[in-house]
C-alpha positions as CSV (number, residue, x, y, z in Angstrom):
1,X,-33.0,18.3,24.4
2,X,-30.2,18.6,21.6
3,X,-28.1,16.4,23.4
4,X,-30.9,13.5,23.6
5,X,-31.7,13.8,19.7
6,X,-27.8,13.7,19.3
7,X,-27.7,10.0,21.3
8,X,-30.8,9.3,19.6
9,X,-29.9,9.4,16.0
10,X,-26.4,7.7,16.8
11,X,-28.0,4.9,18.8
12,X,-30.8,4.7,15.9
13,X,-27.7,4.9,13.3
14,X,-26.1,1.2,15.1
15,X,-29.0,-0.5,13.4
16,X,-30.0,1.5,10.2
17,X,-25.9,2.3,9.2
18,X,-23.1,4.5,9.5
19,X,-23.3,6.7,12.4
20,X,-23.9,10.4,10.5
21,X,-21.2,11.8,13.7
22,X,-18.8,10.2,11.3
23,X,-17.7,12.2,7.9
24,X,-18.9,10.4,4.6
25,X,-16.1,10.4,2.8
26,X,-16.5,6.8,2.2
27,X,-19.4,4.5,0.5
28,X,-17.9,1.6,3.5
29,X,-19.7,-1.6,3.9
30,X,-22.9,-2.1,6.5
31,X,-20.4,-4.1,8.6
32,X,-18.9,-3.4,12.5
33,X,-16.0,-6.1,13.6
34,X,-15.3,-6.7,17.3
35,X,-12.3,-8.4,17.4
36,X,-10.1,-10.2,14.6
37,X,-7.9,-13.9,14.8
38,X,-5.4,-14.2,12.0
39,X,-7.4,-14.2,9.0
40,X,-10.4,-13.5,10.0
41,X,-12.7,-10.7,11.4
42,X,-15.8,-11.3,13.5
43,X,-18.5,-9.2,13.9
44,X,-20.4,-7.9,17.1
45,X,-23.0,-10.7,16.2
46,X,-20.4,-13.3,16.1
47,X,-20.3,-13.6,12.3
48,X,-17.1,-14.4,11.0
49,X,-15.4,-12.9,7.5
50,X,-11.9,-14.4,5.8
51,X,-10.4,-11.1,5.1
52,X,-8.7,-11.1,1.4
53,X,-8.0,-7.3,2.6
54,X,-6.0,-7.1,5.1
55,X,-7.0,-3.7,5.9
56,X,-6.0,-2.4,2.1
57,X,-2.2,-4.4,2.4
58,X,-1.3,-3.5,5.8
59,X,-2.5,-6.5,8.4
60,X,0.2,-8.7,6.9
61,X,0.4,-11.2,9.6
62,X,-3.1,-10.7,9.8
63,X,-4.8,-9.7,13.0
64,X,-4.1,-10.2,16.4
65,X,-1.0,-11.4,15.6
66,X,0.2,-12.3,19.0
67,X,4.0,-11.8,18.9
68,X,2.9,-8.3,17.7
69,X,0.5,-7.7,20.6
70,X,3.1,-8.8,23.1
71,X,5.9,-6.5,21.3
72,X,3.2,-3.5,21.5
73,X,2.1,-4.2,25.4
74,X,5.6,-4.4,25.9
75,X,6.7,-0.9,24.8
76,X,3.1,0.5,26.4
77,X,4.2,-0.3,29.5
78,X,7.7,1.8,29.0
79,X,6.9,4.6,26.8
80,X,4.7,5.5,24.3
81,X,6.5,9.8,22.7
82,X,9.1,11.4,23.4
83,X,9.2,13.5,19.9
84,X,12.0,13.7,17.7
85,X,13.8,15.8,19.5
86,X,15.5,13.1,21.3
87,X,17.0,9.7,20.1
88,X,14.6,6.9,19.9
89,X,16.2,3.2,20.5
90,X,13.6,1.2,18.7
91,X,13.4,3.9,15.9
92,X,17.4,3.2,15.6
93,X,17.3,-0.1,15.6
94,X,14.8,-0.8,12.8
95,X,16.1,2.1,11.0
96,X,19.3,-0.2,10.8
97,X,17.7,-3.3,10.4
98,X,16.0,-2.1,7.0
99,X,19.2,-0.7,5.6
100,X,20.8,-4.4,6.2
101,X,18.1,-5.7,4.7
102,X,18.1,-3.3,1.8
103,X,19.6,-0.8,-0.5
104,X,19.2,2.0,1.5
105,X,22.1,4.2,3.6
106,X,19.5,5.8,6.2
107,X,15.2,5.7,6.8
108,X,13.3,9.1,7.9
109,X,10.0,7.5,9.6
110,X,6.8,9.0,9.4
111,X,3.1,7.7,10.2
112,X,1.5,6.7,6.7
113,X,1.9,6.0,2.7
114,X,1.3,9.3,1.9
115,X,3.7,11.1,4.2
116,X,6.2,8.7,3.0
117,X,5.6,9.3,-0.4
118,X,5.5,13.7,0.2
119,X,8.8,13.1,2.2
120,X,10.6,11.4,-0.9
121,X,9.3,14.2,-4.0
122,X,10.7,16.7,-1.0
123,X,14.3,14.6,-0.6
124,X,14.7,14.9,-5.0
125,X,13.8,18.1,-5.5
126,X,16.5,19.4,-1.9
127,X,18.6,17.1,-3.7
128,X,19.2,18.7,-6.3
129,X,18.9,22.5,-5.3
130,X,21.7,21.7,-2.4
131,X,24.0,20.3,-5.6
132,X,23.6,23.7,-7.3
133,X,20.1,22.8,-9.6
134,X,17.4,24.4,-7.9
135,X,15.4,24.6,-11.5
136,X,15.5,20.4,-11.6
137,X,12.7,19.9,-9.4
138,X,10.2,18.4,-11.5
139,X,8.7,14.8,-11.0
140,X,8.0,12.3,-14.1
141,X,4.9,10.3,-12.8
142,X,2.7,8.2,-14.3
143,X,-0.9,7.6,-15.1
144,X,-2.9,5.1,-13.3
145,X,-1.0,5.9,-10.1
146,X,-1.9,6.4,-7.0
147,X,0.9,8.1,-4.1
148,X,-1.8,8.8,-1.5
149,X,-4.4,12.0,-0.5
150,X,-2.6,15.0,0.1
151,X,-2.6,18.0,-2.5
152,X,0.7,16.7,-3.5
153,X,0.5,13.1,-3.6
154,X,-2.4,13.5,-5.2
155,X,-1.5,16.2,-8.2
156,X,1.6,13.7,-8.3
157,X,-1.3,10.9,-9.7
158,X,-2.7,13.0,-11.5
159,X,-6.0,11.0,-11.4
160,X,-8.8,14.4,-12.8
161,X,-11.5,12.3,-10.1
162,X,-9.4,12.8,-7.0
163,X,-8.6,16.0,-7.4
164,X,-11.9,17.5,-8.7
165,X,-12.7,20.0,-6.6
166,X,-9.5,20.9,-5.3
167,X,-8.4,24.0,-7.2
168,X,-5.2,23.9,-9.2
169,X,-3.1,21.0,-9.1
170,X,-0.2,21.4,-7.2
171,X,2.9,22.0,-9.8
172,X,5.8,19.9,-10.5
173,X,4.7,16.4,-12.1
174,X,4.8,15.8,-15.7
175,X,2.2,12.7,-16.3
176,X,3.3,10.1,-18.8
177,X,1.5,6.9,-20.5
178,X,2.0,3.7,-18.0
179,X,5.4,1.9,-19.4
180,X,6.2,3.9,-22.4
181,X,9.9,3.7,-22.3
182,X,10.5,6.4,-25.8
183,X,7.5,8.6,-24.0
184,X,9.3,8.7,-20.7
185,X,13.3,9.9,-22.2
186,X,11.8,12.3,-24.7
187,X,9.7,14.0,-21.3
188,X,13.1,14.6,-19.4
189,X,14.3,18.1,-19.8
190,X,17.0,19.8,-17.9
191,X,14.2,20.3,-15.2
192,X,13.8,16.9,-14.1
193,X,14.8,15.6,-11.0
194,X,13.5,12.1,-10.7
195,X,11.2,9.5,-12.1
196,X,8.1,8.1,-9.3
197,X,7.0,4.7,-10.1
198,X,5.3,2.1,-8.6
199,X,6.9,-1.8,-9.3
200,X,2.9,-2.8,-9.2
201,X,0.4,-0.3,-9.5
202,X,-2.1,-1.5,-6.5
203,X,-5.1,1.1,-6.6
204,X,-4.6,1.5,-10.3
205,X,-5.6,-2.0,-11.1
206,X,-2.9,-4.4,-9.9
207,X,-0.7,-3.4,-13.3
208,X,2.3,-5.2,-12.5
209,X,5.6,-3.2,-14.1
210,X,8.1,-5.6,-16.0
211,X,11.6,-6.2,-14.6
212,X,12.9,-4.9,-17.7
213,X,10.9,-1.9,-17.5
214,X,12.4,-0.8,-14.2
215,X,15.7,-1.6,-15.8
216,X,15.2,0.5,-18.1
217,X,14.3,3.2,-15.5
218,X,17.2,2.7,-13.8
219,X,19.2,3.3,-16.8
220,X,17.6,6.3,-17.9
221,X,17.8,8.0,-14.1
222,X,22.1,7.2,-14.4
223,X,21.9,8.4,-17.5
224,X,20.3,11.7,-16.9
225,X,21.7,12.5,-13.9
226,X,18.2,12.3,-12.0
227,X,17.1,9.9,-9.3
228,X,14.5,7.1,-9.0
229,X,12.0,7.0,-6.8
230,X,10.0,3.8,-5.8
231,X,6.4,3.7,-4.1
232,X,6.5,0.8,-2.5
233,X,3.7,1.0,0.0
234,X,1.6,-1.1,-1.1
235,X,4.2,-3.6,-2.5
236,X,6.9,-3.7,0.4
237,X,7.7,-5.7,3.5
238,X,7.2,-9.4,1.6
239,X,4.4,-8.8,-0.2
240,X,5.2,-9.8,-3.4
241,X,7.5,-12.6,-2.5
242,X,10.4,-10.6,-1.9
243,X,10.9,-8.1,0.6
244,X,10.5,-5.6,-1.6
245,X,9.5,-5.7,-5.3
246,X,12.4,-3.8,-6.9
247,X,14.7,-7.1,-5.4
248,X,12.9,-9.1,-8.8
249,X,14.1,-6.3,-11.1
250,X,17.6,-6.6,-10.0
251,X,17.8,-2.6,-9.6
252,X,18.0,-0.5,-6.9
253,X,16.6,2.6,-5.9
254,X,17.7,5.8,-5.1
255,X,14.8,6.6,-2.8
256,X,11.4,4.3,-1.7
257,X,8.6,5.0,0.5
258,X,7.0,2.7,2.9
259,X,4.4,2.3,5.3
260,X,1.4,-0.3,5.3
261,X,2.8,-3.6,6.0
262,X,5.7,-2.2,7.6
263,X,3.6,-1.4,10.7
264,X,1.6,-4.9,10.8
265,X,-1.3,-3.0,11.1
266,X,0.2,0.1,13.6
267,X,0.5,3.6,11.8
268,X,4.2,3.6,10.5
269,X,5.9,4.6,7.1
270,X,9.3,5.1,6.1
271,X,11.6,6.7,3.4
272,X,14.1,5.0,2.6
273,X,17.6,6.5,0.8
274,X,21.4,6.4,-0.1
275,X,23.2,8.7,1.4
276,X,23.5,10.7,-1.6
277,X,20.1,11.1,-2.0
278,X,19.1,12.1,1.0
279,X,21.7,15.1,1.4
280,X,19.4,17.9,1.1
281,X,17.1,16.6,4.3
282,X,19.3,18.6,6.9
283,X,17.9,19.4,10.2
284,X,14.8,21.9,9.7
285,X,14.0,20.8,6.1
286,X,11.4,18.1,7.2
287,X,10.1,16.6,10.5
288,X,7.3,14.5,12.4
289,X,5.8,14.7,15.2
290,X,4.6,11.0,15.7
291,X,7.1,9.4,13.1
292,X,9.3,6.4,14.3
293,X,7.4,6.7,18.0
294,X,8.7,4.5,20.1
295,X,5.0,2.1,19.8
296,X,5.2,1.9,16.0
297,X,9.1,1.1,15.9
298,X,8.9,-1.4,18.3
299,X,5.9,-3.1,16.1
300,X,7.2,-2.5,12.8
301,X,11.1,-4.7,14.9
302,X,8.4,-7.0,15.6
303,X,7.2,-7.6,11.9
304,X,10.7,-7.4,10.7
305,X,11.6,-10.3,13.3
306,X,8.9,-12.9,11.4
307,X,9.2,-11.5,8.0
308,X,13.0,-11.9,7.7
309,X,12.6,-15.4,9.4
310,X,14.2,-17.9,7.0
311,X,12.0,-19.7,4.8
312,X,8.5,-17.1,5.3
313,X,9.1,-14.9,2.1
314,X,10.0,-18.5,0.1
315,X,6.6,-19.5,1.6
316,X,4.7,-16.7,0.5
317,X,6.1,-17.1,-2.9
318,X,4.9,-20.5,-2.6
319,X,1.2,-19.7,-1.6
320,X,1.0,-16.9,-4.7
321,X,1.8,-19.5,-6.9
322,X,-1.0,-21.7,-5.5
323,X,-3.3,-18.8,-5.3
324,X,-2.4,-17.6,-8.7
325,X,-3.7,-21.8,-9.9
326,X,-6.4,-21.2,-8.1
327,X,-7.7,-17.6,-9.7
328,X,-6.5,-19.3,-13.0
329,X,-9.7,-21.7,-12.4
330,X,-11.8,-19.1,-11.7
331,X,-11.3,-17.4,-14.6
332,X,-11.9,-20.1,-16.8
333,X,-14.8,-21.0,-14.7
334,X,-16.4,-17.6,-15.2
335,X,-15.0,-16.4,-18.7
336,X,-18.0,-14.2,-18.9
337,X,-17.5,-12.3,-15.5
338,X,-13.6,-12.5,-15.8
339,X,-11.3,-11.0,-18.1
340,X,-7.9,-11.5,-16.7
341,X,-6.3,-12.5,-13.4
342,X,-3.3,-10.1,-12.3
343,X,-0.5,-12.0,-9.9
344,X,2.4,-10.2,-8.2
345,X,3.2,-12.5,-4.9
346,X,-0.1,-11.9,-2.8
347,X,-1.1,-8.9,-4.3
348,X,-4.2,-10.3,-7.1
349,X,-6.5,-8.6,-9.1
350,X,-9.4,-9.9,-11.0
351,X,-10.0,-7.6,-13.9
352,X,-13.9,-7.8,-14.7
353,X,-15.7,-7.7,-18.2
354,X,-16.8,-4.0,-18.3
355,X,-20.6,-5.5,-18.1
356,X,-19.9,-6.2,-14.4
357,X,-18.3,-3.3,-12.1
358,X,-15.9,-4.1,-9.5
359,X,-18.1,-2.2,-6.4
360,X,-20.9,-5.5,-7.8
361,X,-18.3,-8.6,-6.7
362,X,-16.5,-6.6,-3.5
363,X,-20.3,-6.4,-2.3
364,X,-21.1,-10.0,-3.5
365,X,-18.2,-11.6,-2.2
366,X,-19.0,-10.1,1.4
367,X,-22.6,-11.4,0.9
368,X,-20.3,-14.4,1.1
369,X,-18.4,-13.5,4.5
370,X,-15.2,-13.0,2.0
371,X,-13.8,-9.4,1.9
372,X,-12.1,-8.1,-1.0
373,X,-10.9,-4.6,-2.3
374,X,-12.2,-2.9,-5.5
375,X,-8.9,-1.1,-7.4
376,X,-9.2,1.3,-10.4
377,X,-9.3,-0.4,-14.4
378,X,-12.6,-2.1,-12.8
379,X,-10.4,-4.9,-10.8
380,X,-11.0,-6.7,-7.7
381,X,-7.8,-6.7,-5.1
382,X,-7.4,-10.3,-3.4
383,X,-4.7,-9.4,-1.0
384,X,-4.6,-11.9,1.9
385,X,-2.5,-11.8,4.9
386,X,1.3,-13.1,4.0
387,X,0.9,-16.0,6.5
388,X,-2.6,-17.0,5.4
389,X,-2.6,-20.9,5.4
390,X,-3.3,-23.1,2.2
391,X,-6.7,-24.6,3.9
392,X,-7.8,-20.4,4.1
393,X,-6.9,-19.9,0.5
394,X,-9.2,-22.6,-1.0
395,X,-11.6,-21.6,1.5
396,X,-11.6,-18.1,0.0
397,X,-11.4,-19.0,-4.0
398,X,-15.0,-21.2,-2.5
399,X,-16.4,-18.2,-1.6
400,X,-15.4,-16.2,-4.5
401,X,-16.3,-18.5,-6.7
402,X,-20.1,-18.4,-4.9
403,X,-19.9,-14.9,-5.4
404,X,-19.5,-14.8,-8.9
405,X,-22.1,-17.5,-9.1
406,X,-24.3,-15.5,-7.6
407,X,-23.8,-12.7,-9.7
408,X,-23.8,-14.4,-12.9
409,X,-27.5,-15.2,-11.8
410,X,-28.2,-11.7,-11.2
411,X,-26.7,-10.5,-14.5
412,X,-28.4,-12.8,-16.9
């Protein structure tokens, strides 16, 4: 009898919402998609939705890309784990791939953002204890970031609401003022082992860090003897125009972590490092099970192979700048709803007059079959895939602009 009222509620649940078998950890949308083509995602009922998502950054040749599907039926056929305990050919050969294409010396792959981002606050603080400073092991961070959802990634933030109810923050993070340069040399102490930024702050708000900022990080790391630290998962593999963002800064740095549009949409992160910095991660000091399987690898070669093409990151430079026009209309058209458009390549925000919250145009835009990410500072994330075409675009600023129409009339 259990087991009917079990298939009963879940049945019942397909029509009135979220399946209650599923943990409510998130307020999602009323929406189910079947399938997806490129930019688009189509429900069960045939309804079709431009997705300005991309899965939070990491569809970024969109979905269903079929060069990746072949590349991923491919290796399915061959082999699928073997563990870390052996060599892995694809894992090699994008390992070398993105240090030719990069700063870095070696990669460590893992599965997600926020594995990549505990693996590189492990790699500074072994960095320094195998030079002789075991005590330089704390982490200058900032506030407004975000590094991902474990205990440490998240007491890295520092963000009170996502860690409310958590107990004690995990130790080791001093949290500093977003871009005060005096603020950030005055906080390093003789226990500091690296700086932690992110060259665009994507769940904070799209808060874009200037070139000359990051220089100056880079100064004050060489300076100090400590290392710098990138969080590039939301930012890397093209999407802000380059293939990464510290590339516009004209620094490097000593340690990055990837994942989301490395993997085209596959579970796949990375840290990336110079030699140097990575020479307290000796065998037994960190490890994955799944990371740099031969199925992700063999996905995230297959994204390398289009975005490194030549001419597609000089395109999506090209469509920013037309999208960044076209969310310049927008907020002149809606002055009153808008209070400031936010452009780093394809990674937008649309910062909203406190009157309106974010959560009100994410929901209003998919009234509009246009989906859209809400961010922290009360923005709206426009993050489209990197090959989205120019005819998609001005189909999307349409339905944004009914959106905030719409909600205008609502508000008044």
């Amino acid at each position: 009898m259990a087991e009917v009222k079990a298939a009963s509620a879940i049945v019942a649940s397909e029509v009135s919402g979220p399946s209650p078998a599923v943990m409510g950890t998130y307020a999602r949308l009323n929406l189910i998609f079947e399938r997806g083509e490129g930019s688009w995602l189509i429900t069960e009922n045939n309804e079709r939705y431009l997705d300005f998502g991309s899965g939070v950054a990491v569809n970024a040749l969109g979905h269903a890309h079929p060069y990746l599907i072949e590349a991923l039926k491919s290796q399915a056929d061959k082999l699928w784990h073997t563990s870390n305990l052996y060599r892995v050919g694809e894992q090699e050969r994008l390992a070398e791939r993105l240090c030719a294409a990069t700063f870095a010396d070696n990669v460590f792959f893992c599965n997600s953002g926020a594995e990549a981002c505990e693996g590189v606050i492990k790699a500074a603080r072994r960095y320094h204890y195998v030079k002789g400073n075991p005590e330089r092991w704390r982490i200058i961070t900032f506030e407004g970031a975000f590094h991902g959802r474990t205990l440490a990634t998240l007491s890295a933030a520092g963000n009170p609401k996502h860690l409310e109810g958590f107990g004690e923050a995990a130790d080791g993070f001093d949290h500093l003022p977003f871009a005060d340069h005096d603020a950030i040399e005055a906080a390093i102490t003789p226990r500091t082992a690296a700086i932690m930024i992110e060259p665009v702050q994507g769940e904070g708000g799209v808060r874009v860090v200037p070139p000359q900022c990051l220089q100056g990080l880079r100064e004050l790391c060489d300076k100090h003897e400590i290392l710098l630290i990138l969080d590039e998962v939301q930012t890397g593999v093209g999407r802000t125009g380059t293939l990464f963002a510290y590339e516009q800064a004209g620094i490097t740095p000593d340690l990055m972590a990837v994942a989301k549009g490395i993997g085209g949409g596959f579970p796949l992160g990375a840290i990336l490092s110079t030699e140097d910095a990575a020479s307290g991660l000796q065998p037994g000091t960190h490890g994955s099970t799944f990371g740099g399987n031969p199925l992700a690898t063999a996905v995230g070669n297959a994204v390398l192979d289009i975005v490194l093409e030549p001419g597609f990151l000089e395109d999506v430079s090209r469509k920013s700048g037309l999208l960044r026009q076209r969310l310049a209309e927008i907020e002149d058209q809606f002055a009153d709803l808008v209070a400031e458009v936010r452009v780093a390549g394809l990674l937008c925000g649309l910062k909203l007059h406190n009157r309106i919250a974010s959560s009100d145009l994410v929901a209003a835009s998919a009234n509009e079959h246009l989906l859209t990410v809400g961010a922290g500072d009360n923005v709206v994330r426009i993050l489209p895939p990197l090959n989205v075409s120019e005819d998609e675009i001005s189909d999307g600023i349409a339905r944004l602009h009914q959106a905030l129409f719409r909600l205008r009339k609502d508000t008044l």
